[in-house]
DSSP file (Angstrom, degrees, kcal/mol; ACC not computed):
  #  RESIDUE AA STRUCTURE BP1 BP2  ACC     N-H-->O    O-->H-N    N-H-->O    O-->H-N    TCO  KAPPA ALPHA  PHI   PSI    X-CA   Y-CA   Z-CA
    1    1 A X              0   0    0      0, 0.0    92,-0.5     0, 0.0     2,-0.4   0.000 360.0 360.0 360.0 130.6  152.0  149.3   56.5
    2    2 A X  E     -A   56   0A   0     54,-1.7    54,-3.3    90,-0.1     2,-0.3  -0.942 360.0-149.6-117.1 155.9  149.1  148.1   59.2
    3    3 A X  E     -AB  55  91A   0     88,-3.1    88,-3.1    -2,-0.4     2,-0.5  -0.997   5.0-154.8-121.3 139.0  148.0  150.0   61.9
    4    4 A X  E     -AB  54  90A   0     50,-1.0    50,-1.3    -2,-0.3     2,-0.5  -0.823   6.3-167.4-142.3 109.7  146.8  148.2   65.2
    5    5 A X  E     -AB  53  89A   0     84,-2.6    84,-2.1    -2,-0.5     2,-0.4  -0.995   4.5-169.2-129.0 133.3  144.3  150.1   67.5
    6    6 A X  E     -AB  52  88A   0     46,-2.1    46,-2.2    -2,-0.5     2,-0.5  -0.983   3.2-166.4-138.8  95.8  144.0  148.5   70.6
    7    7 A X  E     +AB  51  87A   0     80,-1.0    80,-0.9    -2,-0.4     2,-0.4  -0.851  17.5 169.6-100.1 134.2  140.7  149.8   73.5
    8    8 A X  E     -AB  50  86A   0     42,-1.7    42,-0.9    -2,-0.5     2,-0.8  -0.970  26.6-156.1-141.2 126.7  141.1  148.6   76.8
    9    9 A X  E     -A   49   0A   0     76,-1.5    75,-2.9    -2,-0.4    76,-0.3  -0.804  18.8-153.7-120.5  99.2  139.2  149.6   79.8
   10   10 A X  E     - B   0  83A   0     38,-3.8    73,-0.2    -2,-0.8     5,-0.1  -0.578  26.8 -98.9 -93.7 138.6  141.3  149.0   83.3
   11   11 A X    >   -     0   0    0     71,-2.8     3,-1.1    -2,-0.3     4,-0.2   0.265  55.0 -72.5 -35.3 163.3  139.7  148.5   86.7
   12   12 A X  T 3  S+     0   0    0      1,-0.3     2,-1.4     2,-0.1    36,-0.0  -0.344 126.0  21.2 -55.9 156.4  139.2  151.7   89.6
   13   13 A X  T >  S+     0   0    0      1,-0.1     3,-0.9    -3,-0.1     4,-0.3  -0.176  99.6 101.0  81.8 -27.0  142.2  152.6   91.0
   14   14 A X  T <>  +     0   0    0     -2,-1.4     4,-1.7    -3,-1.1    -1,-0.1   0.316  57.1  93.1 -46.9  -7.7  144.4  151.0   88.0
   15   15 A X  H 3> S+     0   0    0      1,-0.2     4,-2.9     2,-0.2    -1,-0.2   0.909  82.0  43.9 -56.5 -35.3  145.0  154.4   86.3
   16   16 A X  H <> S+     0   0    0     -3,-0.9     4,-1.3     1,-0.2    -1,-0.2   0.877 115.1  49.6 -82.1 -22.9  148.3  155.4   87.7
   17   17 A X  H  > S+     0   0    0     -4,-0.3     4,-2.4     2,-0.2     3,-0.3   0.944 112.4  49.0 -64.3 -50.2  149.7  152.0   87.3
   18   18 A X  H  X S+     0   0    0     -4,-1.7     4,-1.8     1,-0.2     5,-0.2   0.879 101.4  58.1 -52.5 -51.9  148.5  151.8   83.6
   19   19 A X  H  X S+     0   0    0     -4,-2.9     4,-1.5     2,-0.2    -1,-0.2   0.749 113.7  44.3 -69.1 -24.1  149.8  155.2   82.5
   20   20 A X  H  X S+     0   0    0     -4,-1.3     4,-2.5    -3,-0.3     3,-0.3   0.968 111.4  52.8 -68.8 -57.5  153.6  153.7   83.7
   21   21 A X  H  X S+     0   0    0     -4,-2.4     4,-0.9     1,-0.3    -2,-0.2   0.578 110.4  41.9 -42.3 -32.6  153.1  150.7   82.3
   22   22 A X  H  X S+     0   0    0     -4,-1.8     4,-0.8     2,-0.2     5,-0.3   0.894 112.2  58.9 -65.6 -54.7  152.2  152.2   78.8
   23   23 A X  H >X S+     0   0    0     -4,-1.5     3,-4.7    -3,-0.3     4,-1.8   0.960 106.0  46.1 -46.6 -50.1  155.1  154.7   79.3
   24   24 A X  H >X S+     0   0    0     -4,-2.5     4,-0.7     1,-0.3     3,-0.5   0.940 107.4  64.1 -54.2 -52.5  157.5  151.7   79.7
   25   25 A X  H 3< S+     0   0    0     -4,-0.9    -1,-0.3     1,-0.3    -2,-0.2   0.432 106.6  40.6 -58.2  -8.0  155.6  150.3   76.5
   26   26 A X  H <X S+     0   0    0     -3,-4.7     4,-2.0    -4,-0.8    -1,-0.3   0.873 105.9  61.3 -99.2 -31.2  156.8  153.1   74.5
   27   27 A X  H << S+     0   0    0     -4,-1.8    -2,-0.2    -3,-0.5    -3,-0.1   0.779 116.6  34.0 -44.2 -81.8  160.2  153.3   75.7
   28   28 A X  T >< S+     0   0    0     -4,-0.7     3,-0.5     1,-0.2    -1,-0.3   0.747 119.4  47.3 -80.6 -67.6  160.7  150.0   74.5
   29   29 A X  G >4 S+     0   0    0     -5,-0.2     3,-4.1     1,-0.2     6,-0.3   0.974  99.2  62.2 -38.5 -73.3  158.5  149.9   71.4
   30   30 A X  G 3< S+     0   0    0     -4,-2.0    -1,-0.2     1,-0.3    -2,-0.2   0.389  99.8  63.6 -42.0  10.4  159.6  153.1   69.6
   31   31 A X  G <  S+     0   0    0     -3,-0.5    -1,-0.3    -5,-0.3    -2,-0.2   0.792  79.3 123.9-113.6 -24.9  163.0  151.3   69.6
   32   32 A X  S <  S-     0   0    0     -3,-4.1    -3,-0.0    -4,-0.2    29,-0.0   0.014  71.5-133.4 -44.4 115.4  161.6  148.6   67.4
   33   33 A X  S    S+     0   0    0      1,-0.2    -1,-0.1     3,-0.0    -3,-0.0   0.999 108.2  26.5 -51.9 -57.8  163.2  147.8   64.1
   34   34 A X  S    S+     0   0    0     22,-0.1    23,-2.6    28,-0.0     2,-0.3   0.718  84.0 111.9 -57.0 -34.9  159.4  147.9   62.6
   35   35 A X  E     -C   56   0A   0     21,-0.3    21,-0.2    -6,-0.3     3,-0.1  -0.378  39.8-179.6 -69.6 110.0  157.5  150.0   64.8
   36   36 A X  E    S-     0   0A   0     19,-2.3     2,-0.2     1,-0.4    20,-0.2   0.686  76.8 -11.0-101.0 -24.9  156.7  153.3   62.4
   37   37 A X  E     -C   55   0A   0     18,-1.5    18,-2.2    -3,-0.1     2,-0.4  -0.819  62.5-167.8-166.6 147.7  154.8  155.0   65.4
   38   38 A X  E     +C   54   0A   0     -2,-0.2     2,-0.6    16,-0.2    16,-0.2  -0.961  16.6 173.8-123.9 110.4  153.5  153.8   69.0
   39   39 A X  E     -C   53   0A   0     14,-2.1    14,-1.7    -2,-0.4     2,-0.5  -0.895  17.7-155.4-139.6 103.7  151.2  155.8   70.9
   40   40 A X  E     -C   52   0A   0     -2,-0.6    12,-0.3    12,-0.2     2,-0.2  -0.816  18.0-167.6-100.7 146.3  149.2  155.4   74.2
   41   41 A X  E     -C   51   0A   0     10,-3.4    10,-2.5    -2,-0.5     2,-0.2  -0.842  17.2-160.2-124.7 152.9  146.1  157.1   75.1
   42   42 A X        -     0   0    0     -2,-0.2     8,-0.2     8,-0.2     5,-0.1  -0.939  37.6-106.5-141.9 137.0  143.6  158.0   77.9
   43   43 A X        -     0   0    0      3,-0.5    -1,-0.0     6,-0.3     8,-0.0   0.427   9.5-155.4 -54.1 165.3  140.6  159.0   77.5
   44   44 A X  S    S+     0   0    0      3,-0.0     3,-0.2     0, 0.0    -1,-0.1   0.810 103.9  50.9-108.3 -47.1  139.7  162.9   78.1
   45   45 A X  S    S+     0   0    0      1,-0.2     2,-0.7     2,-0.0    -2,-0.0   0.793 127.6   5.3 -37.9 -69.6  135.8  161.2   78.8
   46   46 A X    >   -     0   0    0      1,-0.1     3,-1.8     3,-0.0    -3,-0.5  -0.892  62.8-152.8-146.0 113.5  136.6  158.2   81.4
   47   47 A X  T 3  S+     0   0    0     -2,-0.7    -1,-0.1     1,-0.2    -2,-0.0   0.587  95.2  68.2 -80.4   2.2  140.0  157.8   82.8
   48   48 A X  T 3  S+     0   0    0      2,-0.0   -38,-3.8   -33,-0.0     2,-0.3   0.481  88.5  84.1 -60.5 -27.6  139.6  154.3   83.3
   49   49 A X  E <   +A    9   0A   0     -3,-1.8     2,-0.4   -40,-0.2    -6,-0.3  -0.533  52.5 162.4 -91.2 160.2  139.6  154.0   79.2
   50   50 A X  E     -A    8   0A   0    -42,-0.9   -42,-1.7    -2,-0.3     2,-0.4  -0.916  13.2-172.3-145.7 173.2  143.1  153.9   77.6
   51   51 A X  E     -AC   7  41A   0    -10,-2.5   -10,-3.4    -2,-0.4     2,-0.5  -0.985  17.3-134.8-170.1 175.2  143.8  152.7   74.0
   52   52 A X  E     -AC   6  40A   0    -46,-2.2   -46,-2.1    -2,-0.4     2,-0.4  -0.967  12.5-157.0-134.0 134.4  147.4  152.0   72.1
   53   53 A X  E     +AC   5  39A   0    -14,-1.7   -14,-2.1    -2,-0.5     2,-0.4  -0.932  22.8 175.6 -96.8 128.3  147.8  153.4   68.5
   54   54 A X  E     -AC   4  38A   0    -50,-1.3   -50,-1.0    -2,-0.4     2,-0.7  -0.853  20.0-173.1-162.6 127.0  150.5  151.4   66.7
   55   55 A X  E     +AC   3  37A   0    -18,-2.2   -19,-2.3    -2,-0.4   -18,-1.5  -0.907  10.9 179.9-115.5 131.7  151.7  151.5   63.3
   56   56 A X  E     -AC   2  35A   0    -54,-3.3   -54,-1.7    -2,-0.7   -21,-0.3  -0.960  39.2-117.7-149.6 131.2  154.3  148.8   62.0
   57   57 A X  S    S-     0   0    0    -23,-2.6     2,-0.2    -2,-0.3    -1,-0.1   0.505  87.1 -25.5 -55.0 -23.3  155.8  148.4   58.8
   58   58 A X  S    S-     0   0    0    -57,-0.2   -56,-0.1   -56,-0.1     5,-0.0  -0.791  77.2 -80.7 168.8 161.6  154.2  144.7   58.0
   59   59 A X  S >> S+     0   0    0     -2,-0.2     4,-3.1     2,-0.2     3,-1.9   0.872 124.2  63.2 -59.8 -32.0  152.8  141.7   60.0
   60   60 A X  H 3> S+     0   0    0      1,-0.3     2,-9.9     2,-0.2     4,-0.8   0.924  99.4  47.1 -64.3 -79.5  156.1  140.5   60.6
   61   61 A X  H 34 S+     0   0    0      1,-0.3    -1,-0.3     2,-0.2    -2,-0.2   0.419 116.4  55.3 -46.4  21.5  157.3  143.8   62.7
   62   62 A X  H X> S+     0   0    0     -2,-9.9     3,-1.1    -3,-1.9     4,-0.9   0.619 109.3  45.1 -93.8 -63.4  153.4  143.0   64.7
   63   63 A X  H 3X S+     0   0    0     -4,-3.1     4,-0.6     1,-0.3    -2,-0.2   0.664 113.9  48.0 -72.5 -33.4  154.5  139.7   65.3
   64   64 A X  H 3< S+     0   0    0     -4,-0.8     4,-0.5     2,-0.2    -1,-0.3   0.884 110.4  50.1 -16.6 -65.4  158.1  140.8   66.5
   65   65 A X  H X4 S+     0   0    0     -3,-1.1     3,-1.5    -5,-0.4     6,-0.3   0.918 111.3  52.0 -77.5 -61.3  156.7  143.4   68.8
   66   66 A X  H 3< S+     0   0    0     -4,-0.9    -1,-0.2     1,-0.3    -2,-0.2   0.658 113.7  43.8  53.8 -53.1  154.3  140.5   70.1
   67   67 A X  T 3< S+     0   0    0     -4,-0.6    -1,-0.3    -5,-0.4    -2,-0.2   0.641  84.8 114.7-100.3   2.0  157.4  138.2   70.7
   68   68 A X  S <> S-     0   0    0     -3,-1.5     4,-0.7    -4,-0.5    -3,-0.0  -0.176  74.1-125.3 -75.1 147.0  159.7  141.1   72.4
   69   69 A X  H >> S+     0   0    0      2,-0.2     4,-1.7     1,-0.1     3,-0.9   0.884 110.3  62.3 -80.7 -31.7  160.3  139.9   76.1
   70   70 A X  H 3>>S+     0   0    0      1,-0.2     4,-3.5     2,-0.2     5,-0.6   0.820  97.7  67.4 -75.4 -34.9  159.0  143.2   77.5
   71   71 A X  I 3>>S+     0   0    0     -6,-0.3     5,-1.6     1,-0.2     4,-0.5   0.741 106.6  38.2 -42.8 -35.5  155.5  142.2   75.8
   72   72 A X  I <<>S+     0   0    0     -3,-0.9     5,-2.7    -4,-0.7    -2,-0.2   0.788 119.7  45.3 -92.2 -23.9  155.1  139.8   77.6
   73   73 A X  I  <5S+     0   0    0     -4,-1.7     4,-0.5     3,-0.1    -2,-0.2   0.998 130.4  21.1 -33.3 -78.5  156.5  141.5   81.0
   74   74 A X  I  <>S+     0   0    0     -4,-3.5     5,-0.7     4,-0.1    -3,-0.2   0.819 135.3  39.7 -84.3 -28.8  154.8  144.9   80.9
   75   75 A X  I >XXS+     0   0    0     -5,-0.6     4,-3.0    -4,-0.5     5,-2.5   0.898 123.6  24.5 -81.3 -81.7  151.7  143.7   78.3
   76   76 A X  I 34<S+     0   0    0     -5,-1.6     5,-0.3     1,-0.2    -4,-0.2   0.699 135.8  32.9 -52.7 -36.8  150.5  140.1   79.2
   77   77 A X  I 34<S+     0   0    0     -5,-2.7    -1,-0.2    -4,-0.5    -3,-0.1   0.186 129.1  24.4-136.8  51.4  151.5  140.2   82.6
   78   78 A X  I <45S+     0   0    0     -3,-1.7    -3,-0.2    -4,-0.1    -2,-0.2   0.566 127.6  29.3-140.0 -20.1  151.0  143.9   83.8
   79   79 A X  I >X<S+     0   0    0     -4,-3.0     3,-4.0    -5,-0.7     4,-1.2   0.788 116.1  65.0 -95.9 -37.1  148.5  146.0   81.8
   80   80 A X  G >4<S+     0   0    0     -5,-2.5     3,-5.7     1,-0.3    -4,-0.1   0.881 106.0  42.9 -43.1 -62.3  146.3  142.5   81.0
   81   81 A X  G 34 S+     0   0    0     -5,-0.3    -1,-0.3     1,-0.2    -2,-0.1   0.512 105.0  58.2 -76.1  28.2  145.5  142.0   84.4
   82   82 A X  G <4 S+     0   0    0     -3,-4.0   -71,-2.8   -72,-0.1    -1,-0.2   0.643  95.5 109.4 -90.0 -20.9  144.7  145.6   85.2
   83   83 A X  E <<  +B   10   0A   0     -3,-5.7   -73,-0.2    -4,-1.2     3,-0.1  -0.345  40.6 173.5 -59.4 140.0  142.1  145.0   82.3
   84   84 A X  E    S+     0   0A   0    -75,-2.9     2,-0.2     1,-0.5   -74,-0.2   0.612  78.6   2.8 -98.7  -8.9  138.5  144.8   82.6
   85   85 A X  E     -     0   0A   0    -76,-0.3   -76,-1.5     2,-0.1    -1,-0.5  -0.836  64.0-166.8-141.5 171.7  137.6  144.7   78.7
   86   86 A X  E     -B    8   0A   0    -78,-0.3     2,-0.2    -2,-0.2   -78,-0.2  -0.892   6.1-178.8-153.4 145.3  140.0  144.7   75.8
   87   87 A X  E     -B    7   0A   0    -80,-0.9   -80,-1.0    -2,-0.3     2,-0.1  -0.845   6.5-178.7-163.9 155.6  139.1  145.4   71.8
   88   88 A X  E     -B    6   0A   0     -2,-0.2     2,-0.3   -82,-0.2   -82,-0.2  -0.724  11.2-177.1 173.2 124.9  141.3  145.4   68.7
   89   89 A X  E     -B    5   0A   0    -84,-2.1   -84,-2.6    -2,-0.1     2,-0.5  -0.833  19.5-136.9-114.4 139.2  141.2  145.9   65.3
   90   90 A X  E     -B    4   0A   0     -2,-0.3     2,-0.3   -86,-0.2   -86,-0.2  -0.890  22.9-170.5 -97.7 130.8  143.6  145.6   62.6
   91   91 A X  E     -B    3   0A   0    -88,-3.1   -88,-3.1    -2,-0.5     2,-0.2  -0.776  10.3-172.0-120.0 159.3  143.7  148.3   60.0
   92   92 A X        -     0   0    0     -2,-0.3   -90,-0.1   -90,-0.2    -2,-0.0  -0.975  41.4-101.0-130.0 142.9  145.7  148.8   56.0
   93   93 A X        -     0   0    0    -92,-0.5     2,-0.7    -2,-0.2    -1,-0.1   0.126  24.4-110.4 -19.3 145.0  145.5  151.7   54.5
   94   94 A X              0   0    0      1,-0.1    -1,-0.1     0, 0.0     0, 0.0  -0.826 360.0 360.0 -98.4 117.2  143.4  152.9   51.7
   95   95 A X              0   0    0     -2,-0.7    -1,-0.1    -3,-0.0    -2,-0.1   0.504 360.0 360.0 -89.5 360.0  145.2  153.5   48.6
């Protein structure tokens, strides 16, 4: 399993757009042959901040969800440009 944590910080007035945009992103995800859990958040702290939780069985079911047509629709070209910074780390368990 990897897990994928994704902070992204969207311009003023970009909240209500974001929070569809995510929604659509689970819809979609959670459907995902790979996809073990998909999760978006906004901060409690700054509502501008959002992050994606994402769990997937292996790289390959990353690189799937990554190649999905709606990744690039709703990710690359509807939450990117709402962004004004972006961070992401890949995590494995510890066994």
């Amino acid at each position: 399993m990897i897990v994928l944590i994704v902070h992204f910080k969207v311009k003023a007035g970009e909240e209500a757009k974001t929070r569809e945009l995510i929604r659509i992103m689970q819809e979609h995800t959670r459907k995902e042959a790979g996809c073990r859990l998909y999760i978006g958040h906004q901060s409690t702290e700054d509502p501008r901040s959002f992050c994606f939780y994402e769990q997937y069985d292996d790289q390959a079911a990353l690189d799937a969800h990554r190649s999905a047509p709606y990744f690039a629709r709703y990710v690359v070209n509807g939450l990117a440009p709402l962004m004004e910074s972006r961070t992401q780390e890949l995590f494995v368990p510890v066994d």
